[in-house]
VOFIFI-785507 format. One record per residue (C-alpha): residue in three letters; y, z negated, x. Coordinates in pm, whole numbers, padded with zeros to 5 digits, always signed. Example, Ala and Ser with C-alpha at 12.3 -4.5 7.8 and 13.67 -1.06 7.14 Angstrom:
<sites>
ALA-00450-00780+01230SER-00106-00714+01367
</sites>
This chain:
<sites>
UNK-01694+01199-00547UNK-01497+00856-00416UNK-01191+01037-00297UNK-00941+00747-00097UNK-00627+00758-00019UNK-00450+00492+00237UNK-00080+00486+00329UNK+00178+00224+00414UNK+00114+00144+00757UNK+00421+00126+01039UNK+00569-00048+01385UNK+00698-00394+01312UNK+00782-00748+01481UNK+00574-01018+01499UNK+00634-01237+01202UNK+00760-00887+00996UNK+00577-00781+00668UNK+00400-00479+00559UNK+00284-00356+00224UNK-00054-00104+00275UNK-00128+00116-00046UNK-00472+00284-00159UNK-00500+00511-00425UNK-00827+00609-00605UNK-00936+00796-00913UNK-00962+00575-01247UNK-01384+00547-01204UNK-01323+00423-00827UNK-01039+00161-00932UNK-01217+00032-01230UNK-01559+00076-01174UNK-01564-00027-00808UNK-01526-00364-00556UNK-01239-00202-00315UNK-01171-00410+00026UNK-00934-00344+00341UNK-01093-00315+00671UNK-00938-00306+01018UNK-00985-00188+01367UNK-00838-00217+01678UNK-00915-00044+02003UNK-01258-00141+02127UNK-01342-00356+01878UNK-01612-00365+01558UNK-01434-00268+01211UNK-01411-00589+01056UNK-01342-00708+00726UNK-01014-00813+00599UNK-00953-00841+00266UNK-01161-00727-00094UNK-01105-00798-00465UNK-01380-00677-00761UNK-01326-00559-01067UNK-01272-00882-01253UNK-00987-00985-00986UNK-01190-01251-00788UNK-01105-01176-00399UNK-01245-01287-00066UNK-01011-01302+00248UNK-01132-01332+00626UNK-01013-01661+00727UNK-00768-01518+00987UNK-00553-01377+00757UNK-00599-01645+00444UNK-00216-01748+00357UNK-00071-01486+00526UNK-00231-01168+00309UNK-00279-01126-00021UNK-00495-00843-00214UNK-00422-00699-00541UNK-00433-00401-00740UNK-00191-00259-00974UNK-00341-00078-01310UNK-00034+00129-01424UNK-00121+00321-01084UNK-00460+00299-01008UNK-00329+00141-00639UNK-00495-00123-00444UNK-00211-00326-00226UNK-00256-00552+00083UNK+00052-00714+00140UNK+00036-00866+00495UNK+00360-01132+00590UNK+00408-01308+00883UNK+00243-01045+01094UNK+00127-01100+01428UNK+00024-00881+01747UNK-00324-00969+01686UNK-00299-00784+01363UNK-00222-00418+01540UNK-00526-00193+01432UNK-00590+00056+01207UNK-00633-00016+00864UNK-00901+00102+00604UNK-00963+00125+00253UNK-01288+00090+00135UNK-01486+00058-00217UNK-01843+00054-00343UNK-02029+00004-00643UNK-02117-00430-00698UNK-02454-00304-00631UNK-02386-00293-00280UNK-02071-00451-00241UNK-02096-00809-00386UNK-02366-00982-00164UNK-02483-01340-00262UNK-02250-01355-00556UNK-01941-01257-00331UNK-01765-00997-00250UNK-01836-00867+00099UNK-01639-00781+00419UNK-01930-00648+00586UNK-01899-00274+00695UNK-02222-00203+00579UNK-02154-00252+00242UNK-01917+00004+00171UNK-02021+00350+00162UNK-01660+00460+00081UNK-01368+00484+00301UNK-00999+00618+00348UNK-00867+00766+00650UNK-00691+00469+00765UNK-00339+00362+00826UNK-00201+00235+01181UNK-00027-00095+01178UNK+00118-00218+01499UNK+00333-00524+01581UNK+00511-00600+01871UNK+00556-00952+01983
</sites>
């Protein structure tokens, strides 16, 4: 069973920084793509951020050069560390994973909702301007 855990969310100004954490079991973290989704009040989950096994990543280009993805071995955590924040970046915030059966789409990693199966149970960011 994937078994998620997202934390690291928090209140902070516009142009603050935030570091989210996910941990997983070993066979999630090694054997899985893992991704960050977000969602803010009346509006579609969308993708933000996702990294596969080998370390390649795939950002959503309003948050390229401003987030960055990684995961950390020793601890079996997936990071997304998010500077330069702005209000349009309040929403909750979601850990995801799936096998590269479903996950990798085209020969890249996806931030389509539909291709994770797997989620956490989200972390609230907001950021006041």
């Amino acid at each position: 069973q994937v078994h998620l855990v997202d934390s690291g969310g928090g209140s902070v100004q516009a142009g603050g920084s935030l570091r989210l954490s996910c941990t997983a079991s070993y066979y999630t973290y090694s054997s899985y793509s893992m991704a960050w989704f977000r969602q803010a009040p009346g509006k579609e989950r969308e993708g933000v951020a996702a990294i596969n096994r080998a370390g390649s990543t795939n950002y959503a280009d309003s948050v390229k050069g401003r987030f960055t993805i990684s995961k950390d071995n020793a601890t079996l955590t997936l990071y997304l560390q998010m500077n330069s924040l702005e209000f349009e970046d309040t929403a909750m915030y979601y850990c995801a994973a799936d096998t590269e059966g479903f996950s990798v789409v085209a020969g890249r990693i996806s931030l389509g909702r539909k291709d994770y199966r797997y989620w956490g149970q989200g972390t609230q960011v907001t950021v006041s301007s």
